[in-house]
Steps between C-alpha positions, in 0.01 A plus 500: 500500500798718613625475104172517326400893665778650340379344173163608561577850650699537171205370266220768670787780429545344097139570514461778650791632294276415173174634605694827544645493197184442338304759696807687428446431066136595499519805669322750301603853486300816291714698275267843450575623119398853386419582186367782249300292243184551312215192571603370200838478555428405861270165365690451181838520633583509852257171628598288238881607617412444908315159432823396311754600734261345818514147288883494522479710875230312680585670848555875341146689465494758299253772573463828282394846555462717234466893438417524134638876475858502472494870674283353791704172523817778536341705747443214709821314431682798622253497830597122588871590438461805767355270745717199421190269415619431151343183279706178507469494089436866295465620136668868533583715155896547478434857665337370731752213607797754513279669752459236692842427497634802621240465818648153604172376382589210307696197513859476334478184236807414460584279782217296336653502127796309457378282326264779306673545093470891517617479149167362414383860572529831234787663775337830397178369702677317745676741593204765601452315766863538659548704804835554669611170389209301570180367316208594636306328197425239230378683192225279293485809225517855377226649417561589124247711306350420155176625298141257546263575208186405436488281165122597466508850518810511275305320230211691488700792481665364225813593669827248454625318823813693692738160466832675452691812721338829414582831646272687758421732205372207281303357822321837509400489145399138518247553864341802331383288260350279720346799720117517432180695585342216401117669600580836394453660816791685547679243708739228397365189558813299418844595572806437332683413760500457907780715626627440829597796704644347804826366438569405139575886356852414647545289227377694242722814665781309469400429096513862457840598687676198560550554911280397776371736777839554687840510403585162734239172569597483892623777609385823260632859539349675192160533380481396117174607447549835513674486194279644148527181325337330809228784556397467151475137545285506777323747248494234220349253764221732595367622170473116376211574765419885465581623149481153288221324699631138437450468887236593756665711773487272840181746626358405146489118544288536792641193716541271253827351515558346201300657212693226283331172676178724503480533147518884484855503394685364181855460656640459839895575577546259790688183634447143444330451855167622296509193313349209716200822553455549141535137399199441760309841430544660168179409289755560187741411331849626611878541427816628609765727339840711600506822696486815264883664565604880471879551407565250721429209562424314846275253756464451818755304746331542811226226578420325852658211673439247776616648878495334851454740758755521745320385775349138396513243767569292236767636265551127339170378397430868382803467323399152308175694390732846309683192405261335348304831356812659355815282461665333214290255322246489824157346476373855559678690226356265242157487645558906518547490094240226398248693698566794304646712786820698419791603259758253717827703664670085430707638167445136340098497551515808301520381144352154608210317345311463857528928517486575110230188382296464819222647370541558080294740404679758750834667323695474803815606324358834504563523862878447455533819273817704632616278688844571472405853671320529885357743678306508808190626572568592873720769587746512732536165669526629814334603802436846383238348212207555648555801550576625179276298353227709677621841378548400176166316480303745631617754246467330242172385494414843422702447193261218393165709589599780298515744845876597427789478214795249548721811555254630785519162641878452498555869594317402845630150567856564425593736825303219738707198306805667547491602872410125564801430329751696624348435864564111384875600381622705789 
């Protein structure tokens, strides 16, 4: 008997050993994942991804909040960052992330990437996500710009499809064709052409001059748009609105947000994360073609990426989930393309059957026009964006309405810009 309680005493701890490892292997823990998606992006795209990644993750639980405006899901991810209650798993815009960065909000990858090919990426994405050495994020694309027309509209207008580069004179000659009173009211009841006036006209400003905003990315000390060629520019931009009428003024389309989707607009100069929308809502038929260009020629860099907030009880498993959304040949990346989601930041997805054939009828190739030249859309990366962004926005919508000139509007946003500035520089 003396012999047999060791044996025994060690058999209960053999068991007990393996119920705790067992306990241990199905212990479920929530990642929380915030996002900025449309419903149909949220349906079409992100469940199928969760239910895949839970298949091959049985104890990870993925649960996602969403904030569908990207200024409201800002605004709030700068709220959790100030309180330190950041999401284990978040979707911020390259601005956005460098933000973040500089706060201490978000985890540094690269302990987790050794084994991560960051030659897979473009380095010109990649490397927007850099901050003093580390990488605060995995980018999945860039958010390049490209022309959506309606098929329908051009044929009963008898007007040719845009499937080459044309300048931004040509474009205007081409949506004032497809303008129409179509009552004879005195209104226009189809427009050429929805413009956006939030972000894009950087693009377009930089078509006309060939600089961005500032005179550095990171850390600007001069004020470019003070410059004529810019001011007449942001003139250009405006009268597509207020002296050629291709484009309602934002007061003029009344809430709608996408006059293109709506039916009210021929064209639509946005990014491919319309597509699974249009695919699922556009009663017509649809197609794709470059960006108009100015003198010179450019698209957009800048794009979103996968984060982990700093704070995450569990940095690992959130890790395996940016993993699998945005790495190298992930499950996530290619689910990401087949499901129509995103011009990919991976440099070999790029000019690859699963991005350029997924869906046929779509001239994806339009969305790789000028590559060879990026720009990005949000200016500075750095703290002081917001900022700026703020003075500059409110001025210029003005611009847009009609309520002042470009040189008005410059004239008073150039003194504020440059005291924030120098205040940033001293």
């Amino acid at each position: 008997m003396k012999k047999r309680v060791p044996l025994l005493v060690m058999s209960l701890i053999s068991i007990a050993v393996i119920l705790g490892s067992t306990v241990a292997a199905a212990e479920q823990i929530t990642l929380r994942w915030f996002m900025r998606w449309d419903k149909v992006r949220l349906d079409n795209v992100a469940k199928p991804i969760i239910e895949e990644f839970q298949k091959k993750h049985p104890n990870i639980k993925i649960e996602i909040e969403n904030i569908a405006s990207g200024r409201e899901y800002t605004t709030k991810l700068l709220t959790m960052a100030a309180g330190g209650a950041m999401p284990d798993v978040l979707y911020p815009n390259t601005c956005d992330a460098n933000v973040l960065a500089a706060k201490g909000a978000l985890l540094d990858l690269r302990p987790f990437m050794k084994l991560v090919d960051l030659t897979a990426y473009d380095r010109r994405i990649l490397d927007l996500y850099r901050y003093k050495g580390g990488i605060y994020g995995l980018p999945i694309d860039r958010a390049a710009l490209a022309i959506f027309y309606n098929k329908d509209m051009f044929d009963e207008a008898k007007v040719p499809y845009p499937t080459k580069e044309m300048t931004w004179d040509e474009f205007i000659a081409l949506a004032k064709k497809l303008t129409k009173d179509k009552n004879g009211d005195g209104r226009i009841d189809q427009w050429g052409v929805h413009l956006e006036t939030d972000t894009y006209w950087q693009v377009f400003l930089y078509h006309m001059t060939g600089k961005n905003m500032y005179d550095d990315l990171y850390k600007p000390t001069k004020f470019l748009m003070k410059e004529p060629k810019a001011v007449e520019a942001i003139q250009l931009y405006a009268d597509m609105m207020l002296k050629h009428k291709i484009a309602p003024t934002p007061s003029q389309r009344a809430g709608i947000s996408d006059l293109f989707v709506a039916g009210s607009a021929a064209m639509n100069i946005i990014g491919h994360w319309r597509v699974p929308q249009y695919i699922e809502n556009c009663k017509f038929r649809w197609d794709v073609a470059p960006l108009p260009h100015g003198p010179y020629k450019a698209n957009r860099a800048d794009g979103s990426c996968f984060a982990i907030g700093k704070n995450t009880k569990h940095p690992k498993e959130a890790w395996e989930f940016v993993k699998y959304l945005a790495g190298p040949d992930s499950p996530g990346v290619k689910k990401l393309l087949e499901l129509q989601q995103m011009v990919p930041a991976i440099t070999k997805y790029q000019k690859s059957d699963l991005f350029l054939k997924s869906e046929p009828q779509i001239n994806k190739k339009a969305f790789l026009a000028y590559s060879d030249r990026l720009v990005i859309c949000y200016q500075p990366l750095n703290t002081d964006f917001q900022e700026l962004d703020n003075i500059i926005r409110t001025e210029l919508n003005k611009v847009w309405e009609g309520e002042e000139t470009a040189a008005e509007a410059i004239k008073n946003i150039t003194p504020k810009v440059e005291a924030v500035l120098m205040r940033s520089n001293i």
